[in-house]
N, C-alpha and C positions, 0 to 999 in steps of 0.2 A: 845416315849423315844428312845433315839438314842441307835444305837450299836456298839459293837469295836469288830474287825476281826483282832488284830494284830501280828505279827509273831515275833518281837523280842522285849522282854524288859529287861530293866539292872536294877538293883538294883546301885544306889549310895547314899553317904552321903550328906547330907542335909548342905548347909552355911548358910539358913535362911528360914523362917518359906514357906512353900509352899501351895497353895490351888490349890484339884483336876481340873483332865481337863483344867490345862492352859499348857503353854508353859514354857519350862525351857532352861536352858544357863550352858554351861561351868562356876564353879565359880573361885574362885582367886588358881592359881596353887598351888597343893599340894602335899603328897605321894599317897595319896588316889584321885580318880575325885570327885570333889563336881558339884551340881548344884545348881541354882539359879533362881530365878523368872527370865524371861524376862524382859525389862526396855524399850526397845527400837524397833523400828518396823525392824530396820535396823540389828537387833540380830542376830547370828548365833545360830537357835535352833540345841537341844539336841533329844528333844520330849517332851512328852507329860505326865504331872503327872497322876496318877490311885488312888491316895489317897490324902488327905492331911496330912500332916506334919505341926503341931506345934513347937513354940522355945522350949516348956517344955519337948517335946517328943525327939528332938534333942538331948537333954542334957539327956538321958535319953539311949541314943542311936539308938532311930528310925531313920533309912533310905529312902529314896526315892524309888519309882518303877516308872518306866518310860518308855513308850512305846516310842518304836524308830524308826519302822518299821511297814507299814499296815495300817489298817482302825482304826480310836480311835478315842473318845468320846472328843470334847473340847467347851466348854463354848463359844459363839457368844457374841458381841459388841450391835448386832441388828441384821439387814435382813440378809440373806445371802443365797444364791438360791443356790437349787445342779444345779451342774455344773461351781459355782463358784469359781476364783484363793481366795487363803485362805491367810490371811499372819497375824504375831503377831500384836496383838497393844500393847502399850507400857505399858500394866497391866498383858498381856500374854495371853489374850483371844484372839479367831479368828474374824477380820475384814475382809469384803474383800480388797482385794487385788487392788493397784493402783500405780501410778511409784512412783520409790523411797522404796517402800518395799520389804523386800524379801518374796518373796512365796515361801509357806512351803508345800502346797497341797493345794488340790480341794476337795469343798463339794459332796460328793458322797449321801447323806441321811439324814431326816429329816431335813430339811432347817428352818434355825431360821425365828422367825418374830418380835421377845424382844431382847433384852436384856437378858442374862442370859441363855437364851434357849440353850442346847446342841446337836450339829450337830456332824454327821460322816465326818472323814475329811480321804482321802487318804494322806497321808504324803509322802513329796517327799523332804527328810531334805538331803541336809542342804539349797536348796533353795537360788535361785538368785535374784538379786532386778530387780525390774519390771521399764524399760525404759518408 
């Protein structure tokens, strides 16, 4: 089971339903920051959800915890070897990295071999697109 070493996380409000260990986004500006799933590989992440968030719980007034900074826990696409550039896929899991996306960090621990599997990822957000 993988582990998270991270140094800074922020509490925000939730725009829509979130599931842990993926990738989050700025949502649509507001008085308050929301966040949002990722959509896109080319995203500008936030970090990295620690819970999940439902619509029910939204409305309810559950917020987001998001790690931003450090070593954290995020759900894999498939393989991904430590040592490897990390970057969103467009559901907000970690793929590796290839041109055209932005790397967000590198797998430091427990390297996926499925689908689903959750890897240590050092975050280095916000992360440039890979030439």
């Amino acid at each position: 089971m993988a582990t998270s070493n991270f140094v800074l996380g922020r509490g925000f409000d939730a725009q829509g339903a979130l599931v842990r260990n993926r990738f989050v986004k700025a949502g649509a500006a507001a008085a308050d920051p929301l966040v949002t799933p990722v959509t896109a590989v080319t995203d500008v992440c936030l970090g990295v959800t620690e819970y999940d968030v439902s619509a029910a719980e939204i409305l309810k007034g559950k917020g987001a915890s998001v790690q931003m900074v450090g070593i954290v826990k995020v759900e894999a696409t498939g393989a991904i070897a430590v040592g490897g550039l990390v970057a969103p896929s467009a559901n907000g899991r970690a793929q590796p990295a290839v041109a055209t996306n932005r790397v967000v960090g590198v797998c430091v621990g427990h390297p996926a071999t499925n689908a689903g599997d959750v890897i240590d990822v050092l975050l280095g957000l916000p992360g440039g697109i890979l030439a």
